[in-house]
N, C-alpha and C positions, 0 to 999 in steps of 0.2 A: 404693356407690351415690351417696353424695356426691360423690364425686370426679368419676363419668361426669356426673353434673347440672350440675356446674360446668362438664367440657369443653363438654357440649352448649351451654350459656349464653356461654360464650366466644364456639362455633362462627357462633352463631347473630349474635351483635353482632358480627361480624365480616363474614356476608353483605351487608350493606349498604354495600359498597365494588367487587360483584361486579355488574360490567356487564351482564354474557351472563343475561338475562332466563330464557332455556331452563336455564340451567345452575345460575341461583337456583333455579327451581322444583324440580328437581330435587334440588339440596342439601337444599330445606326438606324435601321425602318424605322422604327417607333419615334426615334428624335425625329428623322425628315416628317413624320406625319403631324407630329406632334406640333412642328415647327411652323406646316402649314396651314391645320388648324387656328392658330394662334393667330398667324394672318387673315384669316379670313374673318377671324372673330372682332379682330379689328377693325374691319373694315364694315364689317356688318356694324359695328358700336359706330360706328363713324357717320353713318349711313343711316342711321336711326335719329341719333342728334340732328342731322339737315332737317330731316322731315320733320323731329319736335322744332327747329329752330322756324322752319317754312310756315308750320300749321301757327306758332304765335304769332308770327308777323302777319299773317292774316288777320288775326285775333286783332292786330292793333297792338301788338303785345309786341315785347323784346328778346333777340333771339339769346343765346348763350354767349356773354361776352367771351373776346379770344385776346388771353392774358400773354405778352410776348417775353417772356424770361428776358431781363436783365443781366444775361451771362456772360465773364469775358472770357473772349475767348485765350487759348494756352498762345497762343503767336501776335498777339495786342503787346504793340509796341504803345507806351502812353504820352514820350515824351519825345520831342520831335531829336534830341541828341541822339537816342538810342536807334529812333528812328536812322537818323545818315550814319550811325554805326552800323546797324544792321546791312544798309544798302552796302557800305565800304565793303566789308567783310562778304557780301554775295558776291561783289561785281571781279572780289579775287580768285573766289571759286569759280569764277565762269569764264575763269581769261587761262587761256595754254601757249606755250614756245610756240612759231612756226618759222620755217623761212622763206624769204623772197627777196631776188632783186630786183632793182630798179633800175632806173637812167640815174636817181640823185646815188644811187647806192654807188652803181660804178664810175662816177664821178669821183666820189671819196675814195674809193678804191684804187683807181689814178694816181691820185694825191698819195698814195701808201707804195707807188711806184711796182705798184703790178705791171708790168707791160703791158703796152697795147692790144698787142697780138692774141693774148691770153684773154682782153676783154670785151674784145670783139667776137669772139666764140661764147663767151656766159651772155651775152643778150640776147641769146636763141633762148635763155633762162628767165629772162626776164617775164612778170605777171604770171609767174607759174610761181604757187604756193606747195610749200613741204610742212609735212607738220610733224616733221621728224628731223634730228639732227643726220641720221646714218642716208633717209630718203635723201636729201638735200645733197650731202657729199658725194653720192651715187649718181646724182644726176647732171653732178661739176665733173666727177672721174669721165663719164662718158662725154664730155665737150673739151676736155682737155686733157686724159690722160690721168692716170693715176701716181705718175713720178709730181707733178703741176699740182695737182690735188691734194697731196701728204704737204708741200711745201707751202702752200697756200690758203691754207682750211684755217686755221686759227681764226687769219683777217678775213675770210670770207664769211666760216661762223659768226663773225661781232659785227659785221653789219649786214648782214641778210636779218642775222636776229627781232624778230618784233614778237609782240604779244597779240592774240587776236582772240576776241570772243567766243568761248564754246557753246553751241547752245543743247540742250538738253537732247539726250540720244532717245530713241523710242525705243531701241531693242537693246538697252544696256544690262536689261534685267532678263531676256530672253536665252533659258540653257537653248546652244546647239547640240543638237543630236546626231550630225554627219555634218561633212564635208564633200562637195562635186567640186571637180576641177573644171572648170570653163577656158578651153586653148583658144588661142587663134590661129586660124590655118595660113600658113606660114605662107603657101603657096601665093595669095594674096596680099601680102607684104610688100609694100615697095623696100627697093634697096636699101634708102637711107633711113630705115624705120627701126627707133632705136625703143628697149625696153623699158617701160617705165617702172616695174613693178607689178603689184596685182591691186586691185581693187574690191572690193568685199561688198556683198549684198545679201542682206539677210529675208529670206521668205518664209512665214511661217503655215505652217499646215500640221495635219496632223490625220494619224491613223487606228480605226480602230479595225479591230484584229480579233479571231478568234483563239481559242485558250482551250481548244480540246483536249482533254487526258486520256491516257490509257493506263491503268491501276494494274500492275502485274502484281497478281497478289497470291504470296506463295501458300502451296494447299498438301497437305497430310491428311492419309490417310488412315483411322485407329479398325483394321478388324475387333477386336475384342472389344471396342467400342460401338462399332458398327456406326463410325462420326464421322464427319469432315472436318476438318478446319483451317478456314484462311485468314489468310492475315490480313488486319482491318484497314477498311477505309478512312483517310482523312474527314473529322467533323464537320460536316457543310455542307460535304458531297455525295451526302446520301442520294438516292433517287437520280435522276438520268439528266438533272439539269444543277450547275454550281454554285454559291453562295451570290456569286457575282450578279448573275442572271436575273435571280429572285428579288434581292434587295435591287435590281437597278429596274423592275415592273413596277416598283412598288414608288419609285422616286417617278417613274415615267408619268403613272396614272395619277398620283397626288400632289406631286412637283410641278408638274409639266402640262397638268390638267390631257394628259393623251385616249383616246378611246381606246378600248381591249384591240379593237382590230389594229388600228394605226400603229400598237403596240406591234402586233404581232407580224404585220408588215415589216417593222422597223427588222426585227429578230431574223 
């Protein structure tokens, strides 16, 4: 079963050197059936062995031993060094900038003879996380001003500064394909309601969409031939339905195990 998996994976990265569009489509049916034949064939081998293994143990007899590879795996760490190398080396990959302050932060901040004044307005900051250096100074300009800000960013950067655990994003791999602006009606705002920014959420969905053509296809006339002739249609799209259609009945019903009608519901 491995081995047909891999022809098929060969076959397949291999299509895409194949000009004859008709004769793609056609490769690609044949591999998906091919593909699922092969599964089934498996399964059925599979499925035959239980019952030889069921009928001996009746017998009094021994089923098929099941031999467990001894294989290491490519990320078998052996040695317990490389092991706390490995963890070092992940837990730097998952740590990012961000900022925040505290009570002990503007305490030291005192200490650096910030005035008071100035730090009695960043406590309105305080347990709010940035995890950006430009978020952070944007949200000290709006507590104090951006004359206060330019002259006091340095020492406010060096100790807001901490590092904090990233943990894995679920949509880091996910292309966007548009953007919607989401306002807030301003009408509802109280006075002292100050901007933070935007915050991002990503929803994924997806559409499928029809792909009708219309083939203007230019046409001469030969008296003296007594001929027509027009200009050809794209390979694939002979007959009244597209290359697309054809191969994705052929994935439905073999693939997908779908009935003709559920099929044709679907269409």
């Amino acid at each position: 079963m491995n081995e047909i998996s891999e022809i098929l994976k060969d076959q397949q990265n291999q299509m895409a050197s194949i000009v004859d569009t008709k004769a793609n489509d056609t490769i690609t049916v044949l591999l998906n059936v091919i593909e699922v034949l092969s599964s089934e064939n498996a399964t059925l081998r599979e499925t035959a062995q239980n019952l030889k293994d069921e009928n001996n143990r009746l017998k009094g007899e021994q089923g098929k031993p099941k031999i467990k590879g001894n294989k290491k795996s490519d990320g078998d760490i052996s040695s317990d060094k490389e092991r706390k190398n490995a963890e070092t080396v992940g837990s730097k990959d998952l740590q990012q900038e961000a900022f925040k302050l505290s009570k002990n932060t503007l305490d030291k901040l005192k200490e650096q003879r910030i005035p008071q004044e100035i730090l009695d307005k960043l406590k309105k900051l305080c347990k709010q996380s940035y995890s950006s250096k430009d978020e952070f100074i944007k949200a000290v300009e709006l507590e104090i001003g951006e004359k206060l800000s330019c002259k006091y960013s340095s020492l406010l950067i060096k100790h807001a500064l901490y590092k904090k655990r990233k943990g894995k994003s679920k949509v880091v791999d996910i292309p966007i394909d548009r953007e919607v602006k989401c306002s807030v009606d301003k009408n509802q705002l109280p006075e002292d309601a100050k901007s933070k920014g935007h915050e991002n959420k990503v929803v994924q969905d997806i559409i499928i969409k029809t792909d009708n053509i219309v083939f203007t296809r230019e046409s001469y006339y030969s008296p003296s031939q007594n001929k027509t002739y027009l200009g050809e249609i794209p390979k694939g799209y002979e007959g009244g339905y597209g290359s697309n259609i054809k191969s994705q009945i052929v994935i439905f019903k073999y693939v997908n195990n779908m009935s003709i009608p559920k099929i044709g519901d679907f269409f």
